[in-house]
GULO-49106 format. One record per residue: x, y, z of N, C-alpha, C in turn; residue in three letters. Coordinates in steps of 0.02 Angstrom, whole numbers, plus 32768, in hexadecimal, padded with zeros to 4 digits. Layout:
ATOM | X | Y | Z | X | Y | Z | X | Y | Z | ALA;
...
//
This chain:
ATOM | 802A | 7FC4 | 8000 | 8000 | 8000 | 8000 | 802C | 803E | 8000 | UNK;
ATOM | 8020 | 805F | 7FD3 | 803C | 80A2 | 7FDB | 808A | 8095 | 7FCD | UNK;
ATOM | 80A9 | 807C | 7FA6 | 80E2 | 805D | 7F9D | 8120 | 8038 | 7FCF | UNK;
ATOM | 80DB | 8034 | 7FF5 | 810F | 8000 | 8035 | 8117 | 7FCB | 8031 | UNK;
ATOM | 814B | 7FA8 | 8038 | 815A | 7F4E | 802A | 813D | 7F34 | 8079 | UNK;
ATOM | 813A | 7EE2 | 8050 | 812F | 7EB6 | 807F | 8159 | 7EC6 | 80C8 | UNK;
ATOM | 81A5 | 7ECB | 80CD | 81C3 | 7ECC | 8112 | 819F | 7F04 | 8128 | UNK;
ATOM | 8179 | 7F38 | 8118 | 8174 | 7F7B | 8135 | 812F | 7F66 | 8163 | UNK;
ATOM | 8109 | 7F32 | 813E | 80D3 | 7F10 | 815A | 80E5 | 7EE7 | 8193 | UNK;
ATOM | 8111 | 7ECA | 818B | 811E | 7E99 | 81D4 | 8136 | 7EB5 | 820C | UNK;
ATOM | 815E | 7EEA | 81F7 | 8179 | 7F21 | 8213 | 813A | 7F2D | 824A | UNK;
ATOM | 8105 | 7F48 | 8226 | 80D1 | 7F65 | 8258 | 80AF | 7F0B | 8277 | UNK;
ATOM | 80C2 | 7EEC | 8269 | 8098 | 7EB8 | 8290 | 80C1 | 7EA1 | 82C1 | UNK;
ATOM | 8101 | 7EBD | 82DA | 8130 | 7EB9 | 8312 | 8101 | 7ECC | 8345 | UNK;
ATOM | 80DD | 7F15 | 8327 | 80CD | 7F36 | 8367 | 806F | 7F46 | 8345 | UNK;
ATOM | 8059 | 7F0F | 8363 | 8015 | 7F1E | 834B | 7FEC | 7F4F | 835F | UNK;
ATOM | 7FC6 | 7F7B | 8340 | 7F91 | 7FAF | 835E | 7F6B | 7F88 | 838F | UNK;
ATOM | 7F59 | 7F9D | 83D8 | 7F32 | 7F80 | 840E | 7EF9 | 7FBD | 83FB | UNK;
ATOM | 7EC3 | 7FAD | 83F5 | 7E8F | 7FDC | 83E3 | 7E64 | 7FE4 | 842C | UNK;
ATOM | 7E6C | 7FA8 | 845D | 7E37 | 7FC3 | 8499 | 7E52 | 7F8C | 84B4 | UNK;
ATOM | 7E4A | 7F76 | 8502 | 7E3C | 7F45 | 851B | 7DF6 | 7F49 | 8558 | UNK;
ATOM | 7DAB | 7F34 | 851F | 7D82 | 7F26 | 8545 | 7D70 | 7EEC | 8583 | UNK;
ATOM | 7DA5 | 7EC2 | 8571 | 7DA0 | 7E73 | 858F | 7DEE | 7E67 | 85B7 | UNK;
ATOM | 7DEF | 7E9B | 85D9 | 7E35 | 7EA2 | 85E2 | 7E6D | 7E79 | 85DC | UNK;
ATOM | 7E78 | 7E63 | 857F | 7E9D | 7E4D | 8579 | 7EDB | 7E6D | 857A | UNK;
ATOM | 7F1A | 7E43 | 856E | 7F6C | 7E6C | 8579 | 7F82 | 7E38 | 852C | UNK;
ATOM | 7F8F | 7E46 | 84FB | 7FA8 | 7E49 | 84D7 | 7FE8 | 7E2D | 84CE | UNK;
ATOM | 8005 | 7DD3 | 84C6 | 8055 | 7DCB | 84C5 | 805A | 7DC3 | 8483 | UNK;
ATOM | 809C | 7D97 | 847C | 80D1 | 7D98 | 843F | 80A4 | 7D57 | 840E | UNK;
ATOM | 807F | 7D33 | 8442 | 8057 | 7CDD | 8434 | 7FFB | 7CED | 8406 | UNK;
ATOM | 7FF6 | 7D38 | 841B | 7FAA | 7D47 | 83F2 | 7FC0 | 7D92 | 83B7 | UNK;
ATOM | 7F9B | 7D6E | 8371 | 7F9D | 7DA0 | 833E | 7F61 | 7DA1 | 832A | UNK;
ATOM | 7F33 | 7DD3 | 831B | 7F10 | 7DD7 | 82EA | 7F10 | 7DF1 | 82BA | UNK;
ATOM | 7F0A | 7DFC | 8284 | 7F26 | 7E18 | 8243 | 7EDD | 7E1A | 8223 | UNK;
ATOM | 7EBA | 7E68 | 8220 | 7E77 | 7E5C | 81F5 | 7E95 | 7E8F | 81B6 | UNK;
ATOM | 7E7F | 7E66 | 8179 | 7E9E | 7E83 | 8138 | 7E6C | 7E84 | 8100 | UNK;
ATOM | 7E7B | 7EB5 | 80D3 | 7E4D | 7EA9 | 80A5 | 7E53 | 7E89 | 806B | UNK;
ATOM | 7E3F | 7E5B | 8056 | 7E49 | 7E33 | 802D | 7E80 | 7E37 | 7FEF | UNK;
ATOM | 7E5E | 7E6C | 7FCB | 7E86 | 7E71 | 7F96 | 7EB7 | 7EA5 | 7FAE | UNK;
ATOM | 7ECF | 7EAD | 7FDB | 7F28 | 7EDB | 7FFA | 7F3F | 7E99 | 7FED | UNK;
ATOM | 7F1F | 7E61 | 8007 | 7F71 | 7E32 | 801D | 7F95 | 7E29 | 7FDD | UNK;
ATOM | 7F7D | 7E21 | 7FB2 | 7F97 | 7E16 | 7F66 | 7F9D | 7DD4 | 7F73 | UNK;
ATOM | 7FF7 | 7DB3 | 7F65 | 8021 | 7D67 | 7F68 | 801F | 7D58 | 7FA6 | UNK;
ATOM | 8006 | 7D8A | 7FDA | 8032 | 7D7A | 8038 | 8000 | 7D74 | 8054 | UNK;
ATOM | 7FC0 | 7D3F | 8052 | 7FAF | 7D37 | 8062 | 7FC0 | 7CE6 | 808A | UNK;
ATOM | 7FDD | 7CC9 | 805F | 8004 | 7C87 | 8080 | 802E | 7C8D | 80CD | UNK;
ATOM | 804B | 7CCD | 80C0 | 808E | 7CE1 | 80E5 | 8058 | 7CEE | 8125 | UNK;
ATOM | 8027 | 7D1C | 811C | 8009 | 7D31 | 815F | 7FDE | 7D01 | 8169 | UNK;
ATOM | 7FBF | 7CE0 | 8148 | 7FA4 | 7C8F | 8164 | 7FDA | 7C70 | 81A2 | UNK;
ATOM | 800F | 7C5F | 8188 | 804C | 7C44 | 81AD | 804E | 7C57 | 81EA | UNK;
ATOM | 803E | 7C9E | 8201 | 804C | 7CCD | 8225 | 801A | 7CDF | 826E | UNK;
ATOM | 7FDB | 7CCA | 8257 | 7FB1 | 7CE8 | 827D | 7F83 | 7C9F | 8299 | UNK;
ATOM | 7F40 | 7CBC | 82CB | 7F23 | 7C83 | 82E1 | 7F05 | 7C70 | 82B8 | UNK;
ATOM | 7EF3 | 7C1E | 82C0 | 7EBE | 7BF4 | 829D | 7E88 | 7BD6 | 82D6 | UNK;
ATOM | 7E59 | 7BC6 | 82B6 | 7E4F | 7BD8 | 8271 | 7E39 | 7C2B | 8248 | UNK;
ATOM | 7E52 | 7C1F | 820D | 7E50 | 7C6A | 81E8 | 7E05 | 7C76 | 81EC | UNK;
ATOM | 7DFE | 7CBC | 81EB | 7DB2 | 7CC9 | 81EA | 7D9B | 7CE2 | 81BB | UNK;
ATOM | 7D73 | 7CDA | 8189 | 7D5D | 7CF8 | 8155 | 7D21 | 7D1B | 815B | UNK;
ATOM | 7D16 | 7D5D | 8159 | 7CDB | 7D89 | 8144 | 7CB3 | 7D91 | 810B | UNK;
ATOM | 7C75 | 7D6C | 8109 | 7C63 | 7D98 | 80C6 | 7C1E | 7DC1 | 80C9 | UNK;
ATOM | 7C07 | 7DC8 | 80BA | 7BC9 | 7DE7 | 80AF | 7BAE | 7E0D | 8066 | UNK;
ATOM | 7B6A | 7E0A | 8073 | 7B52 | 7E26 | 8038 | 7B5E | 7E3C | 7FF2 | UNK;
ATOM | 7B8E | 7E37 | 7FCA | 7BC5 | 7E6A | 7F8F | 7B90 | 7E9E | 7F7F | UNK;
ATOM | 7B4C | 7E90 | 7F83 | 7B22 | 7EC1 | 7F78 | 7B32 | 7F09 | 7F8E | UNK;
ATOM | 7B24 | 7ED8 | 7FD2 | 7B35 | 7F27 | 8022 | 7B76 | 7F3F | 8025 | UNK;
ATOM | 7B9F | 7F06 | 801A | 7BD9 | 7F15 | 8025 | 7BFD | 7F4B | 7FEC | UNK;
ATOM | 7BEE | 7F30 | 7FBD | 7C01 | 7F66 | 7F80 | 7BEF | 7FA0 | 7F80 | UNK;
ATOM | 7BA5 | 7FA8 | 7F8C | 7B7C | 7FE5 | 7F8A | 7BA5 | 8017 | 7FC2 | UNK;
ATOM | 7BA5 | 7FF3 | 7FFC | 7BD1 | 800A | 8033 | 7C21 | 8037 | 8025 | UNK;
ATOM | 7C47 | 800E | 7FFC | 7C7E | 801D | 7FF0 | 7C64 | 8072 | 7FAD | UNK;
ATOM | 7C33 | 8058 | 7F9A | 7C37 | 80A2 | 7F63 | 7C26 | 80D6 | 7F8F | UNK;
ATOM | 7BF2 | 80DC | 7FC5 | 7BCB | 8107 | 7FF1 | 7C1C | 8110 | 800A | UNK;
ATOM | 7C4A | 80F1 | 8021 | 7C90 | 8113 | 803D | 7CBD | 8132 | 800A | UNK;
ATOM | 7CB2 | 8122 | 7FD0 | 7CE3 | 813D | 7FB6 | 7CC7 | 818D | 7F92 | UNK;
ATOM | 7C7D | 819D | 7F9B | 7C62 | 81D3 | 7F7E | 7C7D | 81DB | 7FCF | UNK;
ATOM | 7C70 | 81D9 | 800B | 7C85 | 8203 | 804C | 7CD1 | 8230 | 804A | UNK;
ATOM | 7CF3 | 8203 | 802E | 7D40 | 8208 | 802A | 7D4E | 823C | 7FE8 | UNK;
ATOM | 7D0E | 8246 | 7FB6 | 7D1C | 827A | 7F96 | 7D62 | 8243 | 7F61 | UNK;
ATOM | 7D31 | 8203 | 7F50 | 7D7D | 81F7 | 7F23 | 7D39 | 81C6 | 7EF2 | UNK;
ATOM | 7D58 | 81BB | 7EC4 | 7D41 | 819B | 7E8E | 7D1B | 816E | 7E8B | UNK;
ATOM | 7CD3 | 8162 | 7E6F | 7CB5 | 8110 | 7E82 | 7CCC | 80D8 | 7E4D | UNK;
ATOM | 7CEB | 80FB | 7E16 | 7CF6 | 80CA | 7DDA | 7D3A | 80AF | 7DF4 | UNK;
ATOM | 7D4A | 8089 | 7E41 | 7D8B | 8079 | 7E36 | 7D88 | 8021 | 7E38 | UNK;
ATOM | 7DD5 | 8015 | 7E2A | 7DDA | 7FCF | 7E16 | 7DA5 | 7F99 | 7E3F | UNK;
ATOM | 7D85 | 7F65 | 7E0B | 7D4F | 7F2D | 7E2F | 7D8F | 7EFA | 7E4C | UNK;
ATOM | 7DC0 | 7EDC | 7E59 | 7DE7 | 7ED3 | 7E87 | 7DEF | 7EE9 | 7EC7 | UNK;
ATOM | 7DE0 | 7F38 | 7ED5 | 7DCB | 7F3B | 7F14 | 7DA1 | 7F37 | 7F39 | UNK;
ATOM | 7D5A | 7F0E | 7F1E | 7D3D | 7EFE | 7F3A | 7D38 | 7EAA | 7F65 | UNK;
ATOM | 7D7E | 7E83 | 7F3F | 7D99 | 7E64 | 7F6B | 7D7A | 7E0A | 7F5E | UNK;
ATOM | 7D45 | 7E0B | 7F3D | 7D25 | 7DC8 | 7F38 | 7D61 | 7DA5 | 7F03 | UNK;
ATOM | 7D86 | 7D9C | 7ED3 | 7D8E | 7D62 | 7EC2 | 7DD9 | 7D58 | 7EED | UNK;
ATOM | 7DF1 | 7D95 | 7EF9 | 7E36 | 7D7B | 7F28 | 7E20 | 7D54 | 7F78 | UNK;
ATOM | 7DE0 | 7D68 | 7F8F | 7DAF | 7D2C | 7FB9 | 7DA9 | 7D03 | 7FB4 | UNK;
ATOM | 7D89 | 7D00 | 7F82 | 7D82 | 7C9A | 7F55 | 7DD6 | 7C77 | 7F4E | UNK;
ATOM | 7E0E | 7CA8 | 7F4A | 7E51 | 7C8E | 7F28 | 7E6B | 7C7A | 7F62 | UNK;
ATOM | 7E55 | 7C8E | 7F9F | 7E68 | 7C96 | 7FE6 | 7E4C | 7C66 | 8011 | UNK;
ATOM | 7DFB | 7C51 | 7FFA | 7DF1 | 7C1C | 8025 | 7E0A | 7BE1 | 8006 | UNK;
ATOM | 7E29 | 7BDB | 7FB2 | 7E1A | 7B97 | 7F9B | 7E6D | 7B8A | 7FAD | UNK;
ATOM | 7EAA | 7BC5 | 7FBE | 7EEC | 7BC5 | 7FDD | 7EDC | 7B9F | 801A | UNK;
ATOM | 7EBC | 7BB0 | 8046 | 7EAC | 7BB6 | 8081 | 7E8E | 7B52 | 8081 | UNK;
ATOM | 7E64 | 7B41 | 8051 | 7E5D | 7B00 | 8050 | 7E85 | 7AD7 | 8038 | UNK;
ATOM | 7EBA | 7AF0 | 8000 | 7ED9 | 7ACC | 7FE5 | 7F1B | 7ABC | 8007 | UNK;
ATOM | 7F20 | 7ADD | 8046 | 7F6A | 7AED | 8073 | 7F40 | 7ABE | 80B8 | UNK;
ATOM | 7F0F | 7AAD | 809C | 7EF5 | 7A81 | 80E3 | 7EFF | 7AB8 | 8116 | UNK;
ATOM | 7EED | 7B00 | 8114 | 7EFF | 7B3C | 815E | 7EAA | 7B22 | 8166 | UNK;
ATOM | 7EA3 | 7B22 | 81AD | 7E5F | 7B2B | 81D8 | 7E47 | 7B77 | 81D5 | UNK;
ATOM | 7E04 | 7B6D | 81BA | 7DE2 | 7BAF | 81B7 | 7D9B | 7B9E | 81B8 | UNK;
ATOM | 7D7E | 7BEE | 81CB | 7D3F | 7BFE | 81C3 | 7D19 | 7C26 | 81A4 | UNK;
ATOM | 7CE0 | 7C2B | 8191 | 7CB8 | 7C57 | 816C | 7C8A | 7C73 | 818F | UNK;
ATOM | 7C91 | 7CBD | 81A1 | 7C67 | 7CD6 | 81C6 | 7C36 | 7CF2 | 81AF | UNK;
ATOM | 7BE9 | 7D0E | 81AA | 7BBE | 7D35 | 8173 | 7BAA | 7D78 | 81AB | UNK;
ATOM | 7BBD | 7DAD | 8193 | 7BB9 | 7DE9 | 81C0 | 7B83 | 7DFE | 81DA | UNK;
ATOM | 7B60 | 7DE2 | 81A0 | 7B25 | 7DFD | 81B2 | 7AF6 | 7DE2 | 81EE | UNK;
ATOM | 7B08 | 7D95 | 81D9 | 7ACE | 7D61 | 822F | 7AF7 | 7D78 | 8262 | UNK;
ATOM | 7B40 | 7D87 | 8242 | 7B6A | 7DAB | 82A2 | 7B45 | 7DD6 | 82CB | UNK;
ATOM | 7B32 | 7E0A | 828B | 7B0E | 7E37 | 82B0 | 7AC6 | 7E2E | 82C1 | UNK;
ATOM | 7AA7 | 7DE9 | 82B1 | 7A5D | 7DFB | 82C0 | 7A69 | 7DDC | 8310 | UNK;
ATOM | 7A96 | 7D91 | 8303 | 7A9E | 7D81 | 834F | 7ADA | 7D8C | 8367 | UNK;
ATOM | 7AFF | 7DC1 | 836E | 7B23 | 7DC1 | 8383 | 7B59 | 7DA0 | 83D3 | UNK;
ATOM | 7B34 | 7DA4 | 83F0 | 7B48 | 7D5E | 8431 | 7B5D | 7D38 | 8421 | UNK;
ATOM | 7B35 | 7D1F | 83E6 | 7B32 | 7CCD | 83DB | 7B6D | 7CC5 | 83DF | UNK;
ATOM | 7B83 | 7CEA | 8395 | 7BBD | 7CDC | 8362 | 7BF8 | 7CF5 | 839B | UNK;
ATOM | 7BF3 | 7D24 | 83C2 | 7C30 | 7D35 | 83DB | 7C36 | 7CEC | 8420 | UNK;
ATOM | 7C0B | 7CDE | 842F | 7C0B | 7CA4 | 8462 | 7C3D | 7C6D | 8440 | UNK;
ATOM | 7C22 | 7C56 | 83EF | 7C3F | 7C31 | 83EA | 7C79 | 7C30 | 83B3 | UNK;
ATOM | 7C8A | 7C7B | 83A9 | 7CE6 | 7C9A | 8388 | 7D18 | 7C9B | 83C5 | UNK;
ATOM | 7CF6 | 7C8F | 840E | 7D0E | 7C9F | 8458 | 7D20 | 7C3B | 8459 | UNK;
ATOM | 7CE5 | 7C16 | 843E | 7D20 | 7BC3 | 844D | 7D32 | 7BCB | 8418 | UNK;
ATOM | 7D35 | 7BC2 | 83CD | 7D67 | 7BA0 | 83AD | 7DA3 | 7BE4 | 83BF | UNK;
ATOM | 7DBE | 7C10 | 83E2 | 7DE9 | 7C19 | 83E7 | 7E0F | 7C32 | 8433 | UNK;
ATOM | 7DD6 | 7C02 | 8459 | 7E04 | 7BE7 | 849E | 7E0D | 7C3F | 84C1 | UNK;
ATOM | 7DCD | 7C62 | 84D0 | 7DBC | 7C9E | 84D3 | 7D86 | 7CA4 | 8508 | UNK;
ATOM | 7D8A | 7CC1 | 8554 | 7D66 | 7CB8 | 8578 | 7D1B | 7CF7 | 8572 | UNK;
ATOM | 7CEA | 7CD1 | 8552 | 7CC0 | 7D0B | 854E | 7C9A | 7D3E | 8579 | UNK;
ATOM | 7C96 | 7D73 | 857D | 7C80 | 7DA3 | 85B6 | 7C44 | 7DD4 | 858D | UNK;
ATOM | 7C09 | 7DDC | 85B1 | 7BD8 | 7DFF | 858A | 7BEE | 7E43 | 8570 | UNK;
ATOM | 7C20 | 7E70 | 859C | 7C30 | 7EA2 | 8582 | 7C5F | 7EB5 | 8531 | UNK;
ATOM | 7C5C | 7E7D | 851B | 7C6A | 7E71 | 84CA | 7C3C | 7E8F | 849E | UNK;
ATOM | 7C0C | 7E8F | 84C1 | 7BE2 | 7EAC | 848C | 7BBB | 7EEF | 84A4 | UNK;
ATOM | 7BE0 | 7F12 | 84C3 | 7BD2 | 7F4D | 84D2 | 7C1D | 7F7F | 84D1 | UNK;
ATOM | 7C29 | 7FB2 | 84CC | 7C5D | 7FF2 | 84D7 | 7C54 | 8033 | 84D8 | UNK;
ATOM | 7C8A | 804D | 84F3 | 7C72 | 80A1 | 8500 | 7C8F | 80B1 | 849A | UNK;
ATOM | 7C7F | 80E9 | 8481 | 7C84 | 80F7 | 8438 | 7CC5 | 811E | 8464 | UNK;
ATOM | 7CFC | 811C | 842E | 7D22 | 8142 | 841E | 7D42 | 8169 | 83DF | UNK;
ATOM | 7D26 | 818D | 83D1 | 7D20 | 81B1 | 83A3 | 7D70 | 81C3 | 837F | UNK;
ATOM | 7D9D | 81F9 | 83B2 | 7DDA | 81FB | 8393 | 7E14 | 81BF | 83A4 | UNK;
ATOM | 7E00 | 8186 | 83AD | 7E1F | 814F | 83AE | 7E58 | 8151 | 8371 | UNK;
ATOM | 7E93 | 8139 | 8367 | 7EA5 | 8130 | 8331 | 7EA7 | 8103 | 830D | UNK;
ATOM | 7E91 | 80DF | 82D4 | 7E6D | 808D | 82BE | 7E8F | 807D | 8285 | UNK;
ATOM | 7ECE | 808F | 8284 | 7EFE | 8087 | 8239 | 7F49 | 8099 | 8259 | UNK;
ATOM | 7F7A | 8094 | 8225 | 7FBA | 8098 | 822A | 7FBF | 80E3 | 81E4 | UNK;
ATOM | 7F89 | 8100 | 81DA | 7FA8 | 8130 | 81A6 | 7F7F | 8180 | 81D4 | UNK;
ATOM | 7F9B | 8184 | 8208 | 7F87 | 81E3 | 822B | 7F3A | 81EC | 81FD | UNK;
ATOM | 7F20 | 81BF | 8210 | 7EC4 | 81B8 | 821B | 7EAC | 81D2 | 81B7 | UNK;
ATOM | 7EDD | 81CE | 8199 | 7EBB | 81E0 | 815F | 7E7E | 81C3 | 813B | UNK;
ATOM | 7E78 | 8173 | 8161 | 7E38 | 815F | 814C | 7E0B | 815B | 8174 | UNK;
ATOM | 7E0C | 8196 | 81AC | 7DD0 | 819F | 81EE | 7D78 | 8192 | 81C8 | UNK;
ATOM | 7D7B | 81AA | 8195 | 7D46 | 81AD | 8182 | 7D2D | 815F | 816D | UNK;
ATOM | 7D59 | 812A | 8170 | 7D26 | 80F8 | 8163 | 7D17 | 80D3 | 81A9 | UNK;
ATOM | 7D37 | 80EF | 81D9 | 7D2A | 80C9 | 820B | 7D01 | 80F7 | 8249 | UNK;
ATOM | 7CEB | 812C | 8236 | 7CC9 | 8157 | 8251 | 7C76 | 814B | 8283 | UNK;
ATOM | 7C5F | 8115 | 824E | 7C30 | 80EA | 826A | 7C36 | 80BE | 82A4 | UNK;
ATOM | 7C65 | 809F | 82BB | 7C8A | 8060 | 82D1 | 7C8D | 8087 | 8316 | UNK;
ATOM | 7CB7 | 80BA | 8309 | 7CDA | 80C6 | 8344 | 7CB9 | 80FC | 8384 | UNK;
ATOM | 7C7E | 8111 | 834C | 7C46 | 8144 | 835D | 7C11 | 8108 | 8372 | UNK;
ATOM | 7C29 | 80CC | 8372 | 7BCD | 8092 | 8390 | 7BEB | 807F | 83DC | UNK;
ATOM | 7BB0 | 8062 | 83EC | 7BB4 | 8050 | 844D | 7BAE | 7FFC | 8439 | UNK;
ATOM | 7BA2 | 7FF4 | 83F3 | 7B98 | 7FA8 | 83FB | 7B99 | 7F8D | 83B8 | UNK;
ATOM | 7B79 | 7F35 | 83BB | 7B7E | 7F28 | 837A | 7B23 | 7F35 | 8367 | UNK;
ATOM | 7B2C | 7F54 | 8321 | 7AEB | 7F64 | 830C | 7AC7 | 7F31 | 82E2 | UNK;
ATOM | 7A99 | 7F3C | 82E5 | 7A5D | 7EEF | 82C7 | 7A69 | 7F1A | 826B | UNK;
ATOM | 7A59 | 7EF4 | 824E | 7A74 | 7F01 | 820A | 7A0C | 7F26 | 81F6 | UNK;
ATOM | 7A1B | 7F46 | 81CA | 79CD | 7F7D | 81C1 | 79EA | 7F97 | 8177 | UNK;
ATOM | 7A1D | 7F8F | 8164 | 7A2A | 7F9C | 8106 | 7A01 | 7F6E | 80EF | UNK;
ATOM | 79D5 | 7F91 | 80BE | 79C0 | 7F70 | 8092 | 79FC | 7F46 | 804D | UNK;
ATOM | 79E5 | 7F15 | 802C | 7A0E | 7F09 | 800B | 79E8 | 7F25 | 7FC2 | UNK;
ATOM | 7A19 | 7F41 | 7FA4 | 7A1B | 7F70 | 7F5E | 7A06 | 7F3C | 7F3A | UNK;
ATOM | 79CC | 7F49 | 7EF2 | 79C2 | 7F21 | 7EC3 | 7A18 | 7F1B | 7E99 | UNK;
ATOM | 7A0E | 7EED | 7E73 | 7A46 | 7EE1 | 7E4C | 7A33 | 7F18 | 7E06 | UNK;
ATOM | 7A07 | 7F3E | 7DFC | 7A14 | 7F6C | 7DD2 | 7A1C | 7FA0 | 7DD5 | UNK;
ATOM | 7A1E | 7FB1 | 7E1E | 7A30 | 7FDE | 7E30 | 7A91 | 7FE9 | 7E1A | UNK;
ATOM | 7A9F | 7FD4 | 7E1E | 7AEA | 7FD3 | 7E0F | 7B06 | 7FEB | 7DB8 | UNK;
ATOM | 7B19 | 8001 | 7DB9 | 7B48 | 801F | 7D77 | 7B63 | 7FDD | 7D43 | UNK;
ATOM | 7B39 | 7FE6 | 7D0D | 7B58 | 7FBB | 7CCF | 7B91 | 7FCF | 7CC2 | UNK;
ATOM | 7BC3 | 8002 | 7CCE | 7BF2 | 8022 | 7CAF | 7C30 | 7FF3 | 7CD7 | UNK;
ATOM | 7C61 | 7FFA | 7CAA | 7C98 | 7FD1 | 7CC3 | 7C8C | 7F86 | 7CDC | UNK;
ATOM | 7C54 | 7F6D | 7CC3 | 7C44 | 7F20 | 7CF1 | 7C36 | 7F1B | 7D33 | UNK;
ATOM | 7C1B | 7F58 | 7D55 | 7C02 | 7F44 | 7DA7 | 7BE2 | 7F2D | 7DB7 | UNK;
ATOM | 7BBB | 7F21 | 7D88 | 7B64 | 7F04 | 7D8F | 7B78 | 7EB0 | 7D8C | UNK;
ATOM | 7B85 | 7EAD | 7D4F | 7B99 | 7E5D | 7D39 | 7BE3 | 7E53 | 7D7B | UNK;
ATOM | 7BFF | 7E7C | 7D94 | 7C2C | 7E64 | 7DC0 | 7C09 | 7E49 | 7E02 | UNK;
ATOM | 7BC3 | 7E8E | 7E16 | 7B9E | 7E78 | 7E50 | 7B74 | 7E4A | 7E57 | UNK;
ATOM | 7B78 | 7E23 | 7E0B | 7B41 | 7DF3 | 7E17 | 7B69 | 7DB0 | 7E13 | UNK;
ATOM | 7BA1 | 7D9F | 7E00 | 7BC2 | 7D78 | 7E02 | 7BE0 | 7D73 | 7E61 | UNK;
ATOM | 7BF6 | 7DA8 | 7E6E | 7C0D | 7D9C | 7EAC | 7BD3 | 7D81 | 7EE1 | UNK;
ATOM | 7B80 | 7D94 | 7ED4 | 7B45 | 7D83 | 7EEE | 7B5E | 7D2E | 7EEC | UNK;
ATOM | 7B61 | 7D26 | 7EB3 | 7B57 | 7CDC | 7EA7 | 7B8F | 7CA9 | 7ED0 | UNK;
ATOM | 7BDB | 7CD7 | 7EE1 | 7BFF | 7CC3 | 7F03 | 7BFB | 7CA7 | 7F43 | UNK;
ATOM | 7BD5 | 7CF2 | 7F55 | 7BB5 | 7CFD | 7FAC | 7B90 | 7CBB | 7FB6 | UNK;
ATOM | 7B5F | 7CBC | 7F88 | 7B22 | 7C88 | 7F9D | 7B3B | 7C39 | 7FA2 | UNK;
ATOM | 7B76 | 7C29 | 7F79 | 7B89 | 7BE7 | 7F64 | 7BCD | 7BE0 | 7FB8 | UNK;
ATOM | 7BF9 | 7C12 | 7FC1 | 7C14 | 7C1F | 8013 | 7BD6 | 7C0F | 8042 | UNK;
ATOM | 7B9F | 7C23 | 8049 | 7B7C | 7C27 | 8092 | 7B68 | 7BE8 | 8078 | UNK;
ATOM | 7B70 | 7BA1 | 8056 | 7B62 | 7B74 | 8054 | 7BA6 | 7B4B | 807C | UNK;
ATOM | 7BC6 | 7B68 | 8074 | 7C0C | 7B3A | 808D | 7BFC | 7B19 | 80CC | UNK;
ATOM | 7C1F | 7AE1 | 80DF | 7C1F | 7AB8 | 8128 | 7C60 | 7AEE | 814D | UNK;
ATOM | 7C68 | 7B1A | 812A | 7C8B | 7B57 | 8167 | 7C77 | 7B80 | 8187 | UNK;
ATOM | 7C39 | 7B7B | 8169 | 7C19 | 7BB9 | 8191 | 7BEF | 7B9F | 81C8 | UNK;
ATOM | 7C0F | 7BEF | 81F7 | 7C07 | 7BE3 | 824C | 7BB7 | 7BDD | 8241 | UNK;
ATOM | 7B78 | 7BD4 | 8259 | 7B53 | 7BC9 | 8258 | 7B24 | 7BB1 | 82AA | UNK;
ATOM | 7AF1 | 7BD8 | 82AA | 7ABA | 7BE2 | 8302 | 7AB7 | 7B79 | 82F5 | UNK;
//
């Protein structure tokens, strides 16, 4: 990112950002979490597999919402909506779980959206498969607003403005966008409906966490 190499990345994973400790955890040398966005990792995604806990956790949700989401940020940011369909991250996902199966790594498929309808549930049971003593106050916090939630002097405050401004996890209330709603131009449409088809054929997997 921004013409920084891989060492400049590990570099910062010496000294990981501690964003809060609600559960008063302490942080050693034996726990990493590494949340990334898909299409950053590029080739290194193997390398930080290697690296971090298992099983890997995979997010997906909606490409509908999720897409729509990513344009509503990028008109905020005052930057372009026509930018590359790679960053929206679905086929380096698909390239990532079939790495991720084909390396025999233990993983999961999480769907963001049932997180948020039951949230307990899912955190009750992301708290055993990773040997995590659960406490109700997980799902509650004070907002902190000028928190700092990046390694670049807050230049992307604005996408996390929501997050850090909530007391909790919120029940999901987006509607999901028709598929014509989306722009024929450049292939977004035919990209959003293919990635639909992705989504739907993932929340079939025997990986996914599931009530």
């Amino acid at each position: 990112y921004e013409g920084l190499k891989v060492t400049d990345a590990y570099q910062n994973l010496e000294s990981p950002l501690v964003v809060s400790s609600p559960i008063n955890y302490t942080p050693n040398k034996k726990s990493l979490v590494i949340k990334e966005m898909t299409f950053q990792l590029k080739d290194q995604f193997q390398q930080l597999a290697n690296i971090t806990s298992h099983p890997i956790l995979f997010l997906i949700r909606d490409p509908r919402l999720s897409i729509s989401s990513r344009i509503s940020k990028k008109i905020a940011g005052n930057l372009p909506t026509d930018y590359p369909l790679k960053e929206n991250g679905w086929e380096d996902l698909i390239k990532q779980i079939r790495t991720a199966e084909d390396l025999d790594f233990s993983y999961k498929i999480l769907d963001t959206t049932q997180f948020r309808i039951k949230p307990e549930f899912y955190i009750k049971k992301l708290c055993s498969i990773y040997g995590i003593k659960y406490k109700p106050n997980m799902l509650s916090w004070t907002p902190k607003p000028d928190l700092p939630l990046d390694n670049l002097n807050g230049k992307h405050r604005y996408l996390y403005a929501r997050v850090l401004e909530s007391t909790g996890i919120e029940p999901p209330i987006e509607p999901i966008p028709d598929i014509s709603k989306f722009s024929e131009n450049n292939d977004v449409r035919a990209y959003v409906n293919q990635a639909t088809l992705d989504f739907h054929k993932l929340k079939r997997s025997r990986k996914v966490i599931r009530p």
